[in-house]
N, C-alpha and C positions, 0 to 999 in steps of 0.2 A: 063522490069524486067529480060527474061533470064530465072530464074526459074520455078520448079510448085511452086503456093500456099501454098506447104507443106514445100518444101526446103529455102521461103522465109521469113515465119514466123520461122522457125525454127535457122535461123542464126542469123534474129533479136533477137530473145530471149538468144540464147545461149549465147551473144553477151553480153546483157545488166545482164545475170545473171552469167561469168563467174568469177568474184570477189568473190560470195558465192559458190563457188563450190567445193563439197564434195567426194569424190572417197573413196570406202572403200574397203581394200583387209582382203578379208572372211580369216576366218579360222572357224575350226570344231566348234559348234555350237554357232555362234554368231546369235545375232539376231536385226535385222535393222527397226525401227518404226519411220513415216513421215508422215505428214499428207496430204492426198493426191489433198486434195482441196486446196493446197499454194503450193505445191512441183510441179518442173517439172524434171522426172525423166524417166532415161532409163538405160534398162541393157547394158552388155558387153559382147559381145564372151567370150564364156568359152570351153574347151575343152570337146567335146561331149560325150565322150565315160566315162565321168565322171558324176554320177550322181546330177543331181540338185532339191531340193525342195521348192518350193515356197508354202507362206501361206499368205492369206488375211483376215484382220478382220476388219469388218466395223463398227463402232461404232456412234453415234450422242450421241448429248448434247442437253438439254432444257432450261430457266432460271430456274426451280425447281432444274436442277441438280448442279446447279451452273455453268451455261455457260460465266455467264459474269468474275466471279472469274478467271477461268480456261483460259479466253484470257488475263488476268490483266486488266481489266477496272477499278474493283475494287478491293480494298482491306478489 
């Protein structure tokens, strides 16, 4: 193999998900939502002496809430 475990699955993936791949350049108050159980995502060097805020909200779904709706299974 050559690599760690970590450098080897990570090229496989990057690999087979670079077709979908999203880059977004910030500006003042955008805001980026992905769900984090299908997404494989990493940040980027930014210049440090710039402030950065990061915010997380976690959310679930039930079938009362309408989960199957909200994947399209159903209409």
């Amino acid at each position: 193999m050559g690599s760690s475990p970590i450098e080897f699955t990570h090229s496989r993936t990057s690999r087979a998900y670079c077709r979908v791949l999203y880059s977004h350049t910030w500006q003042v108050g955008d805001v980026l939502v992905w769900d984090q159980r299908a997404t494989m995502h990493r940040g980027t060097p930014w210049p440090y002496e710039q402030p950065r805020t990061l915010a997380s909200v976690c959310c679930s779904m039930t079938d009362s809430d309408g989960l199957a709706e909200a994947r399209g299974l159903t209409m």
